[in-house]
N, C-alpha and C positions, 0 to 999 in steps of 0.2 A: 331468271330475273336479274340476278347478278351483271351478266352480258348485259342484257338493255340499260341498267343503268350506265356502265361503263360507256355503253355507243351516244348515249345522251350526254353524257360529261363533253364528251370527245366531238362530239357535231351539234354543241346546242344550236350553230346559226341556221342549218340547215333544220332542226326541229321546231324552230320559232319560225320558218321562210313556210313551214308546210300547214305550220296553223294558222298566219294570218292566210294564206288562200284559203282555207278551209273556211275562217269567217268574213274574209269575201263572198263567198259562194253564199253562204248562211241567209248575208245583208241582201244579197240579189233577191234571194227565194221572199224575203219577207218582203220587198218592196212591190214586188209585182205581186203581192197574195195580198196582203193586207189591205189595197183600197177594195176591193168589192166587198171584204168583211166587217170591219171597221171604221169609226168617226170619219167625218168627212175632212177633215184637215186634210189628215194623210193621201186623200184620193187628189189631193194639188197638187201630189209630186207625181202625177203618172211617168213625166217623162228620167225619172231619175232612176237609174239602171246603176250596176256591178262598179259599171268604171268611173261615173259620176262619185259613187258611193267610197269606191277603193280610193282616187284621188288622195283627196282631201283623210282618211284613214293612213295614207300610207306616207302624209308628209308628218303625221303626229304621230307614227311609228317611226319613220327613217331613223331620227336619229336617235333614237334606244335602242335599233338594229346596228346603226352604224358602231356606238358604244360600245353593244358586247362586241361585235367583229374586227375593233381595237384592244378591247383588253384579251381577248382572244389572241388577237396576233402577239400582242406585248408579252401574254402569256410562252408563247411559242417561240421565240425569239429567246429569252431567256431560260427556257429550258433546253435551247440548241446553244446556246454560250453555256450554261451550265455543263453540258455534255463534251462541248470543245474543251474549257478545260479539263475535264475530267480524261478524256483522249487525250490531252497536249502532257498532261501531268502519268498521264500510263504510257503513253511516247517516249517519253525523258527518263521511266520507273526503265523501261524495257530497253533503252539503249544503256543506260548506266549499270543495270544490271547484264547484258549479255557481251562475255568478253567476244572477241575475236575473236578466227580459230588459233588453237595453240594457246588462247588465255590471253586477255587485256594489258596483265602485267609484266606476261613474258614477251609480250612484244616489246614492251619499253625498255625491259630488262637486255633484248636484244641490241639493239639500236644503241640504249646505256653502254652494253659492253662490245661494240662492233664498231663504231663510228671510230674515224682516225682523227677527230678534233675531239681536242680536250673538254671535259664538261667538268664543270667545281660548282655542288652543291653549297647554298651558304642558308644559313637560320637565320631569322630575324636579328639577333641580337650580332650579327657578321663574323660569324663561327662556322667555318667550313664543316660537314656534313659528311661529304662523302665525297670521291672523285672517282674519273674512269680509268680502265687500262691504258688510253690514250695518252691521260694526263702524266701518266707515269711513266710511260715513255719520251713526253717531251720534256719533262722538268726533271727526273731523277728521283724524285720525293716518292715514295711510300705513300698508301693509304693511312697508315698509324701517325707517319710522322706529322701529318698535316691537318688531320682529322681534329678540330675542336681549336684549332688556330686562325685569328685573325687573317685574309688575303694580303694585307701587308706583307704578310711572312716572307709573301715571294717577289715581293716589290725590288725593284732596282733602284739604284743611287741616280736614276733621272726623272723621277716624279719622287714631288714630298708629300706631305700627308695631304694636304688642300688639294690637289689635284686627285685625290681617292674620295675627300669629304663630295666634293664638286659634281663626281659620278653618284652618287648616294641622294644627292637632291634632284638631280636631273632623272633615279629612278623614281623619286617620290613627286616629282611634278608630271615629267610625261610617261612616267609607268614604263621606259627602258632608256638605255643605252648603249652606243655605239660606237666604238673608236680601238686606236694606238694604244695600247700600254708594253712599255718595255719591263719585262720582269725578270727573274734571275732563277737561273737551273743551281740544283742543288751542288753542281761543280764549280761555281759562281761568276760562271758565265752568265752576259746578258745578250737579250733577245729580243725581239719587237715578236708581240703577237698581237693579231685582229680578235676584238671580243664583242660578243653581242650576248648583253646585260639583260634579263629578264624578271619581273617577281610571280612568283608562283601565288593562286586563291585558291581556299579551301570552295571546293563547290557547292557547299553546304551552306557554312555560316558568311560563305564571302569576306574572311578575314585574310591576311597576309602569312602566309607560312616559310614559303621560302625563296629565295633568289637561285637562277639558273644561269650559269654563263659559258656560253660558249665559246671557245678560241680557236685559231691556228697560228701555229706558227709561220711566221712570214720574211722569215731573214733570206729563202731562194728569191721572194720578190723584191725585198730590199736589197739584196745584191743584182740581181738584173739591171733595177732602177738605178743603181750604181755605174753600172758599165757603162748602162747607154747613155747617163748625165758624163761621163770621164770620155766619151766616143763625140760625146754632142758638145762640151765644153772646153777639154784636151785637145793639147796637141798628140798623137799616135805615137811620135818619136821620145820625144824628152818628157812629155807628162807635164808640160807647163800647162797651165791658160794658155788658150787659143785666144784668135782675135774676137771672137763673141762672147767668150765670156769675160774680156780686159775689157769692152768698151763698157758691158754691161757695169763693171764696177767703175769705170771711171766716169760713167753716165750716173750713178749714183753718191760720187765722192763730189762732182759736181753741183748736183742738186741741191747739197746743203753746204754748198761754200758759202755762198752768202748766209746763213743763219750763224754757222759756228765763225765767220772774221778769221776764216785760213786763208792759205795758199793749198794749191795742188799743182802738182810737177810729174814732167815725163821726161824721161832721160830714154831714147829712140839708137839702139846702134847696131851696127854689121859687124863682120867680120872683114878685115882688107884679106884678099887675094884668097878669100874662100871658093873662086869656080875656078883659080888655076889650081887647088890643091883637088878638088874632085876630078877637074880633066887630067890630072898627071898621077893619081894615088889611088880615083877610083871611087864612087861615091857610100861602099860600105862603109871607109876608111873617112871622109865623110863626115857621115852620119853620126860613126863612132866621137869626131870631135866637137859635134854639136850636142850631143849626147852630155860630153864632158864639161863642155860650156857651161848649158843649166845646169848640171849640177854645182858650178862653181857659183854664179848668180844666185841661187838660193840659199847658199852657206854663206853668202856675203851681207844680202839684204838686211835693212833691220825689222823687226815684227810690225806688219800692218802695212810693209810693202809690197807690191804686187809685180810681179817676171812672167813676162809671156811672151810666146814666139808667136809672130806673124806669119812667118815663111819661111822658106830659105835660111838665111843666114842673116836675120833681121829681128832684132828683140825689144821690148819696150818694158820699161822699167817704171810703174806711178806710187809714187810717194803724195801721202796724204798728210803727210807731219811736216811741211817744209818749211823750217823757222827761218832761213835768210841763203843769200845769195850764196854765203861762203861754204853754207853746210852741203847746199846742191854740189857747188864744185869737189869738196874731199868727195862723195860718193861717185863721181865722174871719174874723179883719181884714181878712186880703189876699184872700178869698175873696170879700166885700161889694165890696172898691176896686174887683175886677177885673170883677165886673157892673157895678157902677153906672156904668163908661165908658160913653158913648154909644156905639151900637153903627150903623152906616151899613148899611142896605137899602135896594140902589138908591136911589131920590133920599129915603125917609126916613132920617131923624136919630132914633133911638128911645131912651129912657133907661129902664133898671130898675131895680131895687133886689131884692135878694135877706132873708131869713130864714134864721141857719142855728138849726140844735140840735142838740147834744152829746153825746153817751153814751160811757162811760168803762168796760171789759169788763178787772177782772173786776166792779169795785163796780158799775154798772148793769142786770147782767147777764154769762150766758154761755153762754147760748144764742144763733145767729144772729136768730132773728126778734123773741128779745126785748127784744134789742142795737136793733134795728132799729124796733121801734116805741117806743120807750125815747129814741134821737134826733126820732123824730118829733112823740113828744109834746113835747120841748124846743124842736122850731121852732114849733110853734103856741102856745108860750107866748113866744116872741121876737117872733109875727107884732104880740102886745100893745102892742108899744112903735111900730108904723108902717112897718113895714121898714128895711131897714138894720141888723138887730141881730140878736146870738146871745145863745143861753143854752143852760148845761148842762141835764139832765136834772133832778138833786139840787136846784137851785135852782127847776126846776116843779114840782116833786113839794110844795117845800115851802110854794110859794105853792097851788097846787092849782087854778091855771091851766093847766090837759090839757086836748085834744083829748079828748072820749069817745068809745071804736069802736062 
């Protein structure tokens, strides 16, 4: 009895589909039986038969059938969601309960203690936690000694605290961070290392427990990026500026001439009788004195000037401080003195003499290359006088002793 009830809960539409044909069938038998028996009303419907009869029966049922066979499905619909989560929530039970092999927490514990990037647990309140073996080999620090200390600790003298607060909102807005911090080994050296900033939730109550940050150190990549900027903007020989990286600055001491009411100046010069001393001495010997050059040019300059070799035996000198005509010439002066010392390669004793010329931006110019060939034509009208001498631009232009390109 048990069973039938249970199959009628479970198929009522099909138990109510088998009783109205049932009295279907019933309404047929009485229509054709009752006119011979019965008043004569009834014998005026001879021609009304099952289907006649069902019709009209079955449009004042439809929709009480249609009714249950909706809460039916609505029924069944939500005891298949009901079931989904109950599967999605024993899904979640069964994967949070079964670790790995080897154990859930010994995997992390492995990766914790095997990775060669440093990881620095931190607490809510930014009290370091815990750190790896990594970490202790790139910074020097102990677990003890760092354990329950602010990350400042290991901070460098080139970020100040606003630049730590700065990371701290950017975890609390986009939930991480990414970048440069240079920090300091316990020898107190400093260091650039790449960090990628994380906050850890509890998976339960979905609150904030802890921060994870991942580093490397990155000084083999900042020294790379080093060479190849000293390959790309050096000169190979002397280690001055090269001419891409002089225009570069003198394309931006230009740019804000007119805002700051300066002058900017180039003082352009060679060396005299630099390719008879390579064809008779030999171009190590050379080398060696252009070597000795910039570094005399550099110990001369004053701060915020800039010495760069073009080529050869060709150097250009821009001054961004140029307060008047007579300050450009003392540096002209002291630029001649300080070639013309003899200069010692190996057992030679060698003496030169330089040529500078002058160009004055914004009256010579204020374009970089016009500025630039504008001094050059100034030293080839200095070279006039034997070496040892400068001259401005203004002053060649007007004698109309120029170089032609």
């Amino acid at each position: 009895m048990g069973f039938h009830m249970d199959w009628l809960q479970r198929n009522r539409l099909v138990a109510l589909s088998v009783v109205l044909g049932v009295a279907m069938m019933v309404a047929d038998l009485l229509m054709h039986a009752v006119p011979y028996r019965h008043s004569d009303w009834l014998s005026e419907l001879p021609a009304m038969h099952a289907l006649g009869l069902g019709l009209p029966l079955g449009f004042l049922l439809l929709p009480a059938l249609f009714g249950l066979y909706a809460q039916s499905l609505l029924q069944r619909v939500q005891q298949a969601a009901a079931k989904g989560c109950d599967s999605g929530h024993s899904l979640n039970t069964v994967i949070e309960d079964t670790p790995p092999p080897g154990g859930e927490q010994s995997l992390t514990a492995a990766v914790f203690e095997s990775t060669n990037q440093g990881i620095i647990i931190i607490d809510r309140m930014h009290s370091i936690v815990s750190v790896n073996p990594a970490f202790i080999a790139l910074t020097g620090y102990t677990q003890d000694e760092v354990r329950g200390k602010n990350p400042l600790h290991l901070k460098s003298s080139r970020h100040n605290e606003a630049f730590f607060e700065n990371i701290w909102r950017s975890l609390e807005k986009k939930g991480c961070w990414e970048g440069e911090i240079w920090s300091r080994r316990k020898n107190g050296e400093t260091y650039p290392s790449w960090h990628s900033i994380s906050p850890i939730y509890n998976s339960g109550t979905g609150k904030l427990e802890h921060y994870v940050s991942v580093f490397t150190d990155i000084t083999p990549i900042k020294r790379q990026q080093a060479n190849m900027d000293l390959l790309a903007y050096h000169d190979p020989l002397t280690g001055l500026p090269n001419r891409l990286l002089f225009t570069e600055r003198l394309q931006h001491a230009l740019s804000v001439l007119t805002r700051v009411d300066n002058r900017v100046a180039l003082l352009f010069f060679d060396l005299d009788g630099f390719k008879d001393i390579n064809d008779t001495l030999g171009h190590t010997v050379g080398d060696s004195l252009l070597q000795a050059i910039a570094d005399r040019m550099q110990s001369t300059l004053r701060d915020g000037d800039t010495v760069a070799r073009f080529g050869g035996d060709e150097f250009v000198i821009l001054t961004e401080s140029c307060d008047s005509r007579a300050g450009l010439e003392k540096v002209a002066e002291k630029i001649i003195e300080e070639i013309s010392r003899p200069v010692q390669v190996n057992e030679q004793i060698i003496v030169v003499q330089a040529s500078v010329g002058i160009a004055i931006a914004p009256a010579d110019g204020v374009e970089s290359q016009a500025l630039i060939q504008a001094a050059d034509k100034a030293m080839y009208r200095a070279k006039a006088y034997a070496g040892s001498h400068f001259c401005f631009y203004d002053e060649a232009e007007a004698t109309g002793l120029v170089r032609k390109n």
